[in-house]
Chimera marker file (.cmm) of the C-alpha trace (Angstrom):
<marker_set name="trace">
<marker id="1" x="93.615" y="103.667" z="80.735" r="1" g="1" b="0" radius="0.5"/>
<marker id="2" x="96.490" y="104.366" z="78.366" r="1" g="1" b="0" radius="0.5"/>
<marker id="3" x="99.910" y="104.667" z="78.867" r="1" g="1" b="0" radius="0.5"/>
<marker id="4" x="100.531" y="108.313" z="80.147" r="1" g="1" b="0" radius="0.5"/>
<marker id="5" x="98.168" y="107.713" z="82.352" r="1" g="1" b="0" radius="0.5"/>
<marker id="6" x="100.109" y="104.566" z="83.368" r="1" g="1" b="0" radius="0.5"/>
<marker id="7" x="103.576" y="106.418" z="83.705" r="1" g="1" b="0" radius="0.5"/>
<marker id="8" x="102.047" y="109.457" z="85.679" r="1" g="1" b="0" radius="0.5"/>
<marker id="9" x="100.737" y="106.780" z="88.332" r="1" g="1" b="0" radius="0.5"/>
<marker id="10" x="104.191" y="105.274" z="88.738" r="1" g="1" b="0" radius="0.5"/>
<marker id="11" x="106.144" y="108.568" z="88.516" r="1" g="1" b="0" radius="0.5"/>
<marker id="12" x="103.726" y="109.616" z="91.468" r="1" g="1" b="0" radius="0.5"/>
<marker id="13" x="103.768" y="106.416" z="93.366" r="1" g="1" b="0" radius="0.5"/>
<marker id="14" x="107.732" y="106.692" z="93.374" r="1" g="1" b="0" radius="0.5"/>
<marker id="15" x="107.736" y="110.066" z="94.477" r="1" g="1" b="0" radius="0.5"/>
<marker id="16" x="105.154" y="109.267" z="97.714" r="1" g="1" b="0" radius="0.5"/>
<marker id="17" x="106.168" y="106.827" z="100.352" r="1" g="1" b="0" radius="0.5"/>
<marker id="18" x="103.375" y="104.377" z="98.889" r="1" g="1" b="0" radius="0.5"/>
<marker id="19" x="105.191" y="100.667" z="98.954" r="1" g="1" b="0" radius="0.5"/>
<marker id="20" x="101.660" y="99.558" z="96.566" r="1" g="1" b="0" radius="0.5"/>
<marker id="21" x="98.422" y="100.683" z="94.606" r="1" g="1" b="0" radius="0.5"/>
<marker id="22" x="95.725" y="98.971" z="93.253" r="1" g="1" b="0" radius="0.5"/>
<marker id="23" x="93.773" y="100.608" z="90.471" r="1" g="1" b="0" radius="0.5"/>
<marker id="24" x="90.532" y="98.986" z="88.821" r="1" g="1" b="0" radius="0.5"/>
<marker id="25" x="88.634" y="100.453" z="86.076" r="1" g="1" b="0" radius="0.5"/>
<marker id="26" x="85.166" y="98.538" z="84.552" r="1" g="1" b="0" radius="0.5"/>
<marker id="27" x="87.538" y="95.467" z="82.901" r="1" g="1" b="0" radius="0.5"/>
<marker id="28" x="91.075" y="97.029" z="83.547" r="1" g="1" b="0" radius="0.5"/>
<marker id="29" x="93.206" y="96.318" z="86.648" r="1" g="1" b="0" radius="0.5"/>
<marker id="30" x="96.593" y="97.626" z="87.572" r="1" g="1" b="0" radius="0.5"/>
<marker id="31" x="98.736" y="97.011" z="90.387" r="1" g="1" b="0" radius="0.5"/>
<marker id="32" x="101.654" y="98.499" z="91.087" r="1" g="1" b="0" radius="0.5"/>
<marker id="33" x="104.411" y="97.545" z="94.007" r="1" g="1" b="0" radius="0.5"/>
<marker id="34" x="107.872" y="98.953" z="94.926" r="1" g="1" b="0" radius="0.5"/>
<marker id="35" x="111.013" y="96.884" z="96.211" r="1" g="1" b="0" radius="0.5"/>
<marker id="36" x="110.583" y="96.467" z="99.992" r="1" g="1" b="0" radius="0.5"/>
<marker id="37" x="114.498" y="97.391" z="99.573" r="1" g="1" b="0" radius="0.5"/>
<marker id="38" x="113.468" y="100.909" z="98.822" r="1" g="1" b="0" radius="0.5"/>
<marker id="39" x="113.944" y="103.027" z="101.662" r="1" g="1" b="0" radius="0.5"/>
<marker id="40" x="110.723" y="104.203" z="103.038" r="1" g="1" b="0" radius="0.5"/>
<marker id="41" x="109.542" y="106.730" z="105.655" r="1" g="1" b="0" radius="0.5"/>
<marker id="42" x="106.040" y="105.827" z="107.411" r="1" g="1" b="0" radius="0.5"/>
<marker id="43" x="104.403" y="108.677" z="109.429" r="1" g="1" b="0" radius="0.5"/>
<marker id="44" x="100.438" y="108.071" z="110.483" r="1" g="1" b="0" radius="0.5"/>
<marker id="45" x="98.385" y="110.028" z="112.285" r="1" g="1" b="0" radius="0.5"/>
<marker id="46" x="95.444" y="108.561" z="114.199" r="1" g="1" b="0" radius="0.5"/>
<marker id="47" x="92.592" y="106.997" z="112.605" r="1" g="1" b="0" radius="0.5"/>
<marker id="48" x="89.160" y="108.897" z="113.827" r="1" g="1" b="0" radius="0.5"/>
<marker id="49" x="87.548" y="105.913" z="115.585" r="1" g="1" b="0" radius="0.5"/>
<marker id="50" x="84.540" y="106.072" z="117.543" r="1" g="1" b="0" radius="0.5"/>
<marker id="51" x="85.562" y="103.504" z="121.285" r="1" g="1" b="0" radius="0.5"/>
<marker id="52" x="83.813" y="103.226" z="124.175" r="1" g="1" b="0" radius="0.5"/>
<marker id="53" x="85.329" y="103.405" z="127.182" r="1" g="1" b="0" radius="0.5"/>
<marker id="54" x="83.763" y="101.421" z="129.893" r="1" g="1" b="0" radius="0.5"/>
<marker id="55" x="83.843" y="102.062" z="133.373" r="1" g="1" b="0" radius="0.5"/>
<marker id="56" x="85.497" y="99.448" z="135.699" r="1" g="1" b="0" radius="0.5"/>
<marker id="57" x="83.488" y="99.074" z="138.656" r="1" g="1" b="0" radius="0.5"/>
<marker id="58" x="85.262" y="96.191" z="141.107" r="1" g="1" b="0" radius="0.5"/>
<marker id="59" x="83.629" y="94.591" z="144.427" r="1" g="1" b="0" radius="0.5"/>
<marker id="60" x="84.652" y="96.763" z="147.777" r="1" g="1" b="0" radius="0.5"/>
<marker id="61" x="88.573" y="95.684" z="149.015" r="1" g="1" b="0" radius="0.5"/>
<marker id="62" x="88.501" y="92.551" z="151.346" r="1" g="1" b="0" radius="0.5"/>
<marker id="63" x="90.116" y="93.299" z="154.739" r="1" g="1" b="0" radius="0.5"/>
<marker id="64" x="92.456" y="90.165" z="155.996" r="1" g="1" b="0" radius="0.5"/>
<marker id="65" x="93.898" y="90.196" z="159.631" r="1" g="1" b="0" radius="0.5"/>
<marker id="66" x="97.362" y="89.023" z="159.537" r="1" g="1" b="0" radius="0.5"/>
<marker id="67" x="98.723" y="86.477" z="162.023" r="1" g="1" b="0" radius="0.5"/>
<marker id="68" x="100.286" y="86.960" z="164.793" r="1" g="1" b="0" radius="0.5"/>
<marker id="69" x="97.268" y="90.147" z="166.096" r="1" g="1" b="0" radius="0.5"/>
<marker id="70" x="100.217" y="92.250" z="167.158" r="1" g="1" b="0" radius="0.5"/>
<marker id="71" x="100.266" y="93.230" z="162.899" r="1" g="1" b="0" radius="0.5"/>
<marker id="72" x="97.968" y="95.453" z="161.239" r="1" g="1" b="0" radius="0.5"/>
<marker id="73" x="95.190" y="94.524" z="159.271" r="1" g="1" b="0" radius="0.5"/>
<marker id="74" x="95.797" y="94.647" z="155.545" r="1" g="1" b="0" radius="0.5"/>
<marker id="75" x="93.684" y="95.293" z="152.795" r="1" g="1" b="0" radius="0.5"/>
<marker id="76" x="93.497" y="95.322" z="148.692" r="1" g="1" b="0" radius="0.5"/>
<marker id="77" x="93.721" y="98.622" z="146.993" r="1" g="1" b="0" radius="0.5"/>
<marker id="78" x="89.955" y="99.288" z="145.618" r="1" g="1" b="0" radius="0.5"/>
<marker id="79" x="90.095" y="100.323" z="141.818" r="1" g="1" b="0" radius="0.5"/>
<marker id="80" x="88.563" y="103.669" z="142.006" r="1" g="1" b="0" radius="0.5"/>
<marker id="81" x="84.947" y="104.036" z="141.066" r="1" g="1" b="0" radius="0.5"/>
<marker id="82" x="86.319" y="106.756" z="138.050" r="1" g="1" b="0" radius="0.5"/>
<marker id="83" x="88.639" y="104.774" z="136.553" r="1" g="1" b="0" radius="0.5"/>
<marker id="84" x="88.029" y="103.042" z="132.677" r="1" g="1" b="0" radius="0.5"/>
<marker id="85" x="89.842" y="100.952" z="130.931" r="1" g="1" b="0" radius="0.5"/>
<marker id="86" x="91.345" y="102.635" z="127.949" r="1" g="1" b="0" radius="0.5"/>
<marker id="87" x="90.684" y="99.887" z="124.951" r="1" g="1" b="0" radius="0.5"/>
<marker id="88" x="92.388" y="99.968" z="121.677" r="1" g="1" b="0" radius="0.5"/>
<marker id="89" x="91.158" y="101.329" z="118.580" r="1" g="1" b="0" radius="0.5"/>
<marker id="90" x="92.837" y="98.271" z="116.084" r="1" g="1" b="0" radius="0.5"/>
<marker id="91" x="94.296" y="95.449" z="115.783" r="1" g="1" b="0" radius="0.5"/>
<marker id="92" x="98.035" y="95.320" z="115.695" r="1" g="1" b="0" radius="0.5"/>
<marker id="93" x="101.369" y="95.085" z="117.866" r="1" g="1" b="0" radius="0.5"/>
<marker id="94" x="101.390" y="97.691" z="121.158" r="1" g="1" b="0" radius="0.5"/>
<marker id="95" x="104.423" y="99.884" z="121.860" r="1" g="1" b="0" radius="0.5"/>
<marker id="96" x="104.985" y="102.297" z="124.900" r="1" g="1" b="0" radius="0.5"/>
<marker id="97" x="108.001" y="103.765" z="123.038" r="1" g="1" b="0" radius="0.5"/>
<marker id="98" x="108.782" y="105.403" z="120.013" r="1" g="1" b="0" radius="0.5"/>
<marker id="99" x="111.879" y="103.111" z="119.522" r="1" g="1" b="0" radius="0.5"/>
<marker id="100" x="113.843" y="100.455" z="122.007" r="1" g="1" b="0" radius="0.5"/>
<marker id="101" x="116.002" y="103.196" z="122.915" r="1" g="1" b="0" radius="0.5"/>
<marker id="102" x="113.882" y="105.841" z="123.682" r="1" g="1" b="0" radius="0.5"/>
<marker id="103" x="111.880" y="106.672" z="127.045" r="1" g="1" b="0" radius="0.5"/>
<marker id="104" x="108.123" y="104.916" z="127.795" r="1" g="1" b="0" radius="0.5"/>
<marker id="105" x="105.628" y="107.180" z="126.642" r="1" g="1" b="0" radius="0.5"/>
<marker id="106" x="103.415" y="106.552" z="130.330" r="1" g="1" b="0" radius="0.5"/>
<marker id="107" x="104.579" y="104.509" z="133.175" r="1" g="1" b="0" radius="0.5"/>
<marker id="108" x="101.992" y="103.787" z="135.980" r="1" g="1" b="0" radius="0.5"/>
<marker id="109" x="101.536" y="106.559" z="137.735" r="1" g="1" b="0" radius="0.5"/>
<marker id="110" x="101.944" y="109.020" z="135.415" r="1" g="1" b="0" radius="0.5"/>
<marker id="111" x="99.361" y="112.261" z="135.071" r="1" g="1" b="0" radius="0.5"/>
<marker id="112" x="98.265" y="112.055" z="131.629" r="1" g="1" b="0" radius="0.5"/>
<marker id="113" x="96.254" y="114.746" z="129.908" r="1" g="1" b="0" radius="0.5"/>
<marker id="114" x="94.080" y="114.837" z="127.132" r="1" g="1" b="0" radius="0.5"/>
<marker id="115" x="95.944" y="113.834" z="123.472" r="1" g="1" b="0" radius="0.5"/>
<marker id="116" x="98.823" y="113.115" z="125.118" r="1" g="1" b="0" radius="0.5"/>
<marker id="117" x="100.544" y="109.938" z="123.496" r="1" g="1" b="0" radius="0.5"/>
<marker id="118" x="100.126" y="106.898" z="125.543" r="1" g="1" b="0" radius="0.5"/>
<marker id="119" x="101.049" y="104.414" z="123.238" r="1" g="1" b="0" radius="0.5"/>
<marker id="120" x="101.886" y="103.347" z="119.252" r="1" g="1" b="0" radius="0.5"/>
<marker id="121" x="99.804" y="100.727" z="118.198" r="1" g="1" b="0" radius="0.5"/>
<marker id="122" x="101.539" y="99.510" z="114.950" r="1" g="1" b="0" radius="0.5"/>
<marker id="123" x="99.312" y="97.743" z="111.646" r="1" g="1" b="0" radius="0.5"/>
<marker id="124" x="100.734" y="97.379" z="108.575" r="1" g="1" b="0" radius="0.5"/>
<marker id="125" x="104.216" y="98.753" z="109.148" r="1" g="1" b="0" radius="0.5"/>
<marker id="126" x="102.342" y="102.110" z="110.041" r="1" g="1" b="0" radius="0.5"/>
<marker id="127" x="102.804" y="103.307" z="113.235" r="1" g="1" b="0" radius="0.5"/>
<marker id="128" x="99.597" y="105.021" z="114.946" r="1" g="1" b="0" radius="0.5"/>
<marker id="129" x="100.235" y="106.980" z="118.279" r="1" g="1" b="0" radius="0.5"/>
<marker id="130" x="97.339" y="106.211" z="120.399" r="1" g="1" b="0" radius="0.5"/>
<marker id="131" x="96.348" y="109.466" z="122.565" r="1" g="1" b="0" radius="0.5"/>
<marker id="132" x="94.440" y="109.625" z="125.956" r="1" g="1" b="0" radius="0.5"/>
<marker id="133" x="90.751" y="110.427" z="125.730" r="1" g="1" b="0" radius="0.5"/>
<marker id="134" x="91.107" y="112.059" z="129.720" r="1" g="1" b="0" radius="0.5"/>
<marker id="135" x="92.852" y="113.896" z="132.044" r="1" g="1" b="0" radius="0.5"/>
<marker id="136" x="93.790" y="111.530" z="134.647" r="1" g="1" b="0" radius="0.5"/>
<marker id="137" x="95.807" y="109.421" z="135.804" r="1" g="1" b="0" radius="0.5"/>
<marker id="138" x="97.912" y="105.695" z="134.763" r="1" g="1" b="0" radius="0.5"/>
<marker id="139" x="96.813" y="102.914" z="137.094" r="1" g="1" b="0" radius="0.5"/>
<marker id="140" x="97.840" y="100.244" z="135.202" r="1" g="1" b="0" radius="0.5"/>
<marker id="141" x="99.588" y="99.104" z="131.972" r="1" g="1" b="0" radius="0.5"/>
<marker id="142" x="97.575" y="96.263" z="130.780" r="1" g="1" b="0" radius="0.5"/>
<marker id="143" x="99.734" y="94.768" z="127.593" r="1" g="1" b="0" radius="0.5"/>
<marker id="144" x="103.480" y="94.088" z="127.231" r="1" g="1" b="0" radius="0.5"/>
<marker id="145" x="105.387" y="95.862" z="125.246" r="1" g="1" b="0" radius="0.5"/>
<marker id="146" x="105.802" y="94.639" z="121.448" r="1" g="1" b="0" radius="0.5"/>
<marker id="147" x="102.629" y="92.446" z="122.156" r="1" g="1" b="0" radius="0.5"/>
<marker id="148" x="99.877" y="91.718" z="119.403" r="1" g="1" b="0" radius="0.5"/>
<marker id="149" x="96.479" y="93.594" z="120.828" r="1" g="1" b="0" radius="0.5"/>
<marker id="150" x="93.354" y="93.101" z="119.329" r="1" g="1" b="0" radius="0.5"/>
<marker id="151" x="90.474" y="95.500" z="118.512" r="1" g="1" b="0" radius="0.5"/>
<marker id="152" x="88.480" y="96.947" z="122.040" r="1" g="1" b="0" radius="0.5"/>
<marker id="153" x="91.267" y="94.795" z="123.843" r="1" g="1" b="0" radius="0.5"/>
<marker id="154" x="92.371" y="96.856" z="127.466" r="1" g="1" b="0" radius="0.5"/>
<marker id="155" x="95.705" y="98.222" z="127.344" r="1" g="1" b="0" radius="0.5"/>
<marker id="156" x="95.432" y="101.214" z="130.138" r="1" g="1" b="0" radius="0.5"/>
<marker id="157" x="93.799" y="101.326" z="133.567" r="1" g="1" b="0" radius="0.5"/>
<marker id="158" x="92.775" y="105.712" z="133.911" r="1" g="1" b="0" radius="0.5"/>
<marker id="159" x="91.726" y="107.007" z="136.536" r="1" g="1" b="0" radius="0.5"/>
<marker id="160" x="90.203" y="110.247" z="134.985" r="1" g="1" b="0" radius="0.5"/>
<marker id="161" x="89.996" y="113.450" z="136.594" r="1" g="1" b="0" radius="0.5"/>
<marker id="162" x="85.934" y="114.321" z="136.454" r="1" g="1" b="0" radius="0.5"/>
<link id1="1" id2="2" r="1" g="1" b="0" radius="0.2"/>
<link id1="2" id2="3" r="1" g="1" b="0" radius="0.2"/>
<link id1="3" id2="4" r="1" g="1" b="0" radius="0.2"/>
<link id1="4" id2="5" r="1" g="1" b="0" radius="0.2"/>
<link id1="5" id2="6" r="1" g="1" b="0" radius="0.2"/>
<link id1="6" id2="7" r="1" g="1" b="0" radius="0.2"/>
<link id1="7" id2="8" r="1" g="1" b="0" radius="0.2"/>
<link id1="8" id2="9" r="1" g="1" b="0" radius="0.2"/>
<link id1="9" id2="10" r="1" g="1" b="0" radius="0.2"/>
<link id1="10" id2="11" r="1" g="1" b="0" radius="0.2"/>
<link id1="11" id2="12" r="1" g="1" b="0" radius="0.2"/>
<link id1="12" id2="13" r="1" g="1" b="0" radius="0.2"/>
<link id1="13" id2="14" r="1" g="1" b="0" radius="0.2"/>
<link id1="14" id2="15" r="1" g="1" b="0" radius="0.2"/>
<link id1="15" id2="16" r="1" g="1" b="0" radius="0.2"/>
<link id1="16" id2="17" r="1" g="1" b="0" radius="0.2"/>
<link id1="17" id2="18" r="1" g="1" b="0" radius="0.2"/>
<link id1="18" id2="19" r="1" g="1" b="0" radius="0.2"/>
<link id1="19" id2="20" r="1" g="1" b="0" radius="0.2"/>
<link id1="20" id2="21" r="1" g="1" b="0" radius="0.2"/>
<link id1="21" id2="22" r="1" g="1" b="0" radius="0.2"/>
<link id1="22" id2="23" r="1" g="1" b="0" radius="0.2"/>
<link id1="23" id2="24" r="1" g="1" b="0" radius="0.2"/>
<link id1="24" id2="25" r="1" g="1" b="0" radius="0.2"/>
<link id1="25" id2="26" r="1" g="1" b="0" radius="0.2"/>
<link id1="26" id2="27" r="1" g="1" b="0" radius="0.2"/>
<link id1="27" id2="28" r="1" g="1" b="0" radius="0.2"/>
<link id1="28" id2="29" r="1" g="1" b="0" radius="0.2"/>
<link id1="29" id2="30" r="1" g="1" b="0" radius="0.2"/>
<link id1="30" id2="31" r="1" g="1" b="0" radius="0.2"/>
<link id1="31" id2="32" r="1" g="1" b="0" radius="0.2"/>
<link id1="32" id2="33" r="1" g="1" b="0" radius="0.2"/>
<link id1="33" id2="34" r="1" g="1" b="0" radius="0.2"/>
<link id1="34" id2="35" r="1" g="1" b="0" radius="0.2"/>
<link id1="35" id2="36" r="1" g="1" b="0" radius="0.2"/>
<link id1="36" id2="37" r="1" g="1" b="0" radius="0.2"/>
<link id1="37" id2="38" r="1" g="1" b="0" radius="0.2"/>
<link id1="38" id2="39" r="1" g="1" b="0" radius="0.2"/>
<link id1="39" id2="40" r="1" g="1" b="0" radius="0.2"/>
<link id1="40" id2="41" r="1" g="1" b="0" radius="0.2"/>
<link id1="41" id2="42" r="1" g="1" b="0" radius="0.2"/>
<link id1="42" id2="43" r="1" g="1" b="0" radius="0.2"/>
<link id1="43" id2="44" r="1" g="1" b="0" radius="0.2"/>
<link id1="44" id2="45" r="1" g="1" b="0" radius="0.2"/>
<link id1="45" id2="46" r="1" g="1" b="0" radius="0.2"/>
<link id1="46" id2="47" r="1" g="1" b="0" radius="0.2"/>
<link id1="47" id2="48" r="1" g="1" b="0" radius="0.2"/>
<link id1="48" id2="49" r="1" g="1" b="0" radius="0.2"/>
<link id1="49" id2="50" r="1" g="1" b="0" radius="0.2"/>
<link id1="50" id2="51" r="1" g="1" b="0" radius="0.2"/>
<link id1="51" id2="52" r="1" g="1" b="0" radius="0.2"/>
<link id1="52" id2="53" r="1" g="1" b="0" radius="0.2"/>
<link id1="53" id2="54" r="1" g="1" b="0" radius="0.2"/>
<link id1="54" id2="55" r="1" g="1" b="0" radius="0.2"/>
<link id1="55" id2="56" r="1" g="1" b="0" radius="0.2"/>
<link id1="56" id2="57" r="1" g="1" b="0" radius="0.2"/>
<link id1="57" id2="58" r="1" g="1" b="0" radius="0.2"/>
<link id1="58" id2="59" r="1" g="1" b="0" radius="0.2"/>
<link id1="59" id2="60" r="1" g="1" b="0" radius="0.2"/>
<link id1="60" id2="61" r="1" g="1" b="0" radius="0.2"/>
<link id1="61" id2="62" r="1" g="1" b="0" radius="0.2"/>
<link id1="62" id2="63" r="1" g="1" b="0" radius="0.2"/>
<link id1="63" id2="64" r="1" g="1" b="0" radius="0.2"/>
<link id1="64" id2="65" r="1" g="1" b="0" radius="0.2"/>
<link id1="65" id2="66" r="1" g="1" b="0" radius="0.2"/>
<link id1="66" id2="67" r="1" g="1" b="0" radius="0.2"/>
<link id1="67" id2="68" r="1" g="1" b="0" radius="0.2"/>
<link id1="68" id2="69" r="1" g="1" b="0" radius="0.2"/>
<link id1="69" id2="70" r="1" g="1" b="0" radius="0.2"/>
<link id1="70" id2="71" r="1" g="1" b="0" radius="0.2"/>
<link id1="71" id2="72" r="1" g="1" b="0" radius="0.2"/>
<link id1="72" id2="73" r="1" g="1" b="0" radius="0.2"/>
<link id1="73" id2="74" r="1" g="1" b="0" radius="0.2"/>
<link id1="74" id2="75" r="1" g="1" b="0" radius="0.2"/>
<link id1="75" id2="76" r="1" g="1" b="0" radius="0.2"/>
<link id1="76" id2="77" r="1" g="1" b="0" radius="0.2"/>
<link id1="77" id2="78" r="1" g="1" b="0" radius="0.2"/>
<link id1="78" id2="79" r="1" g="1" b="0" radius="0.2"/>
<link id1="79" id2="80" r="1" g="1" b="0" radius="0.2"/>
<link id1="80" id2="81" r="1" g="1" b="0" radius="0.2"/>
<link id1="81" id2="82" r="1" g="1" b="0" radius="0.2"/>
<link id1="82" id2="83" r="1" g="1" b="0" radius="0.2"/>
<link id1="83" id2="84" r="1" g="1" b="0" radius="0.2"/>
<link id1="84" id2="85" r="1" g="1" b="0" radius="0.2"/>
<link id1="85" id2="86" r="1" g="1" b="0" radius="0.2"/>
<link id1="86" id2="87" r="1" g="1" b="0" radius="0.2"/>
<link id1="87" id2="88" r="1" g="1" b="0" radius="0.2"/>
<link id1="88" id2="89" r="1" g="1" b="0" radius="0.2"/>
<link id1="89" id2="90" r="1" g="1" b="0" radius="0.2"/>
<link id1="90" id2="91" r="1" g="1" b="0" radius="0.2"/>
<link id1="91" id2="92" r="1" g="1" b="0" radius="0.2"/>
<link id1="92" id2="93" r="1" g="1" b="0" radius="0.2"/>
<link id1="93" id2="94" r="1" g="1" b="0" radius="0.2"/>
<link id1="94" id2="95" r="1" g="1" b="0" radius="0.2"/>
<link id1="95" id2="96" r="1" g="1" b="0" radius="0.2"/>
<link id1="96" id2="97" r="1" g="1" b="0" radius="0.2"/>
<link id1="97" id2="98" r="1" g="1" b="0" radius="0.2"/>
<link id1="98" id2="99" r="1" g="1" b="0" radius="0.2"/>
<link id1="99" id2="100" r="1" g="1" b="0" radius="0.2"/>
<link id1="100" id2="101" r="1" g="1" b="0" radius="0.2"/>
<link id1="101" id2="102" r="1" g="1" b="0" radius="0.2"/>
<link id1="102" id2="103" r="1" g="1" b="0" radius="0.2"/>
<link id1="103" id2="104" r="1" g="1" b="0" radius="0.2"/>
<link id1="104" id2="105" r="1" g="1" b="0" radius="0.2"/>
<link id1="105" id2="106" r="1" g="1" b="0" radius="0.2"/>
<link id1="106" id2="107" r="1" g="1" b="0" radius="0.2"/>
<link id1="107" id2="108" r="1" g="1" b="0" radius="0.2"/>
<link id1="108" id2="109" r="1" g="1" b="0" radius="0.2"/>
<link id1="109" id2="110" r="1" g="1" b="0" radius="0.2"/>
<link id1="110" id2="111" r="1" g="1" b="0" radius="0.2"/>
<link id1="111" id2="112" r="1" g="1" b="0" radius="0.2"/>
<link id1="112" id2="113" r="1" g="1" b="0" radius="0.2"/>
<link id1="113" id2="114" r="1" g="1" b="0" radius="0.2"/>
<link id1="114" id2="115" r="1" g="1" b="0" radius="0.2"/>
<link id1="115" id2="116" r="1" g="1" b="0" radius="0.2"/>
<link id1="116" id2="117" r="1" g="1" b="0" radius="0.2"/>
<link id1="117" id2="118" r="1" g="1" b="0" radius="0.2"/>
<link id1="118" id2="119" r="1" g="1" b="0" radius="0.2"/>
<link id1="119" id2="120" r="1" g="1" b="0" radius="0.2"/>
<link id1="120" id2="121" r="1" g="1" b="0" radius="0.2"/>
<link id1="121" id2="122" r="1" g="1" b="0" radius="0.2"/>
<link id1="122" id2="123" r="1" g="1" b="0" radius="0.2"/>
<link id1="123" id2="124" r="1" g="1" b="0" radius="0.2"/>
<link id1="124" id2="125" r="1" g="1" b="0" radius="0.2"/>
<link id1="125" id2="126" r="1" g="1" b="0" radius="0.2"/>
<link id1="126" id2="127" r="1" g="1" b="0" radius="0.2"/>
<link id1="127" id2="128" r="1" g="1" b="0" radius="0.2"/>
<link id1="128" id2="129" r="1" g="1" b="0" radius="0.2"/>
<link id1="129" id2="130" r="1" g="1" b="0" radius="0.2"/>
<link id1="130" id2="131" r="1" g="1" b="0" radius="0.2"/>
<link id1="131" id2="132" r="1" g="1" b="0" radius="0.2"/>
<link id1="132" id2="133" r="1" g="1" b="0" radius="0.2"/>
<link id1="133" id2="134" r="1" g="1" b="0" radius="0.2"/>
<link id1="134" id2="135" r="1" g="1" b="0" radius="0.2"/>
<link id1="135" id2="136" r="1" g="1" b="0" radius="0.2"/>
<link id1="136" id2="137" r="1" g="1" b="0" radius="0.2"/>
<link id1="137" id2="138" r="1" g="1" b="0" radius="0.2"/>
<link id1="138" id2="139" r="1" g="1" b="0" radius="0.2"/>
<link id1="139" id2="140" r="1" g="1" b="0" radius="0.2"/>
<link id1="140" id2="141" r="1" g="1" b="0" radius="0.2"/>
<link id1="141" id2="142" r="1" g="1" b="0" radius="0.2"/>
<link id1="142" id2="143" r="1" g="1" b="0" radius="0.2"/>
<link id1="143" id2="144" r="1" g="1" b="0" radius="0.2"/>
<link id1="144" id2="145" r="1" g="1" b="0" radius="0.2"/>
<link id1="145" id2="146" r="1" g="1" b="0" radius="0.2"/>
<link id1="146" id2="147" r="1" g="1" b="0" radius="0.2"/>
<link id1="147" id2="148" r="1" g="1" b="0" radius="0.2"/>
<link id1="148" id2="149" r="1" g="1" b="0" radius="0.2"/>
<link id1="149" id2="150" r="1" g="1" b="0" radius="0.2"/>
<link id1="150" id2="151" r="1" g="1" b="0" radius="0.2"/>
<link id1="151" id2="152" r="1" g="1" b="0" radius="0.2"/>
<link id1="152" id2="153" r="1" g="1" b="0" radius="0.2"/>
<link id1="153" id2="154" r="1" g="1" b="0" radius="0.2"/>
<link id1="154" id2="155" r="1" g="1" b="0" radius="0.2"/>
<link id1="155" id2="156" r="1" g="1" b="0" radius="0.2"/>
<link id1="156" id2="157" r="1" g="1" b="0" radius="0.2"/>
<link id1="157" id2="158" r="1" g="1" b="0" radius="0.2"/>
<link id1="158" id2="159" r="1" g="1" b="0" radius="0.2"/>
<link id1="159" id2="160" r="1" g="1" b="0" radius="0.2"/>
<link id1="160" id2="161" r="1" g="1" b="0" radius="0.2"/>
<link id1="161" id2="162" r="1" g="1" b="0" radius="0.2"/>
</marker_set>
């Protein structure tokens, strides 16, 4: 690689929001990094990721009779036979907001539709909005916010609209 070459690389890398690039040719390696001082905009879009979603399917809710008789029997809410959990396509730290000053993206009990944002799951200082698969319905919010998640790990409870 000769020098032009060389100086077109970095005029492009400073012109991109690239922080580093790695370059390897047969016997020749370059490497190239900017000053984490630099100021530097990240936007991501969402990596195409095959996940499987599976179904939850939970034993029927117990029914407990309350002492003294004069009170109602209670029972556990049943998980609904169409809800999944909604898993996470990567490994990284779990957001429900854009920023700490801005609004959750879902709260439980939201209506959520298809592609709608539910969450940003940052890796690598880029920040990947995670959308909804379904129409449906937030259950429950597995994860805390600003938690690590790992890959496949549950951070939604749906209940999707068939």
């Amino acid at each position: 690689m000769d020098a032009k070459t060389i100086q077109e690389i970095i005029r492009l890398v400073n012109k991109s929001d690239l922080t580093e690039v790695e370059i390897e040719e047969k016997d020749f390696k370059l490497k190239i990094k900017r000053s984490p001082d630099a100021p530097v905009v990240y936007t991501a879009t969402p990596i195409e990721q095959t996940v499987t979603h599976t179904p939850v399917s939970l034993p029927p809710a117990k029914t407990e009779t309350v002492a003294p008789a004069s009170e109602k029997a209670t029972s556990t809410p049943a998980t609904p036979s169409n809800a999944v959990e909604f898993r996470s396509p990567m490994i990284g730290t779990f957001y429900r907001a854009s920023g700490p000053e801005k609004p959750n993206y879902v709260n439980v009990g939201d209506t959520v539709k298809k592609g709608q944002v539910l969450c940003i799951v940052e890796a690598m200082k880029l920040f990947n909005e995670i959308e909804s698969e379904y129409d449906g319905k937030i259950l429950k919010i597995l994860v805390e916010n600003a938690q690590p998640v790992e890959y496949e790990q549950p951070l939604f409870l749906i209940e999707f609209n068939a």
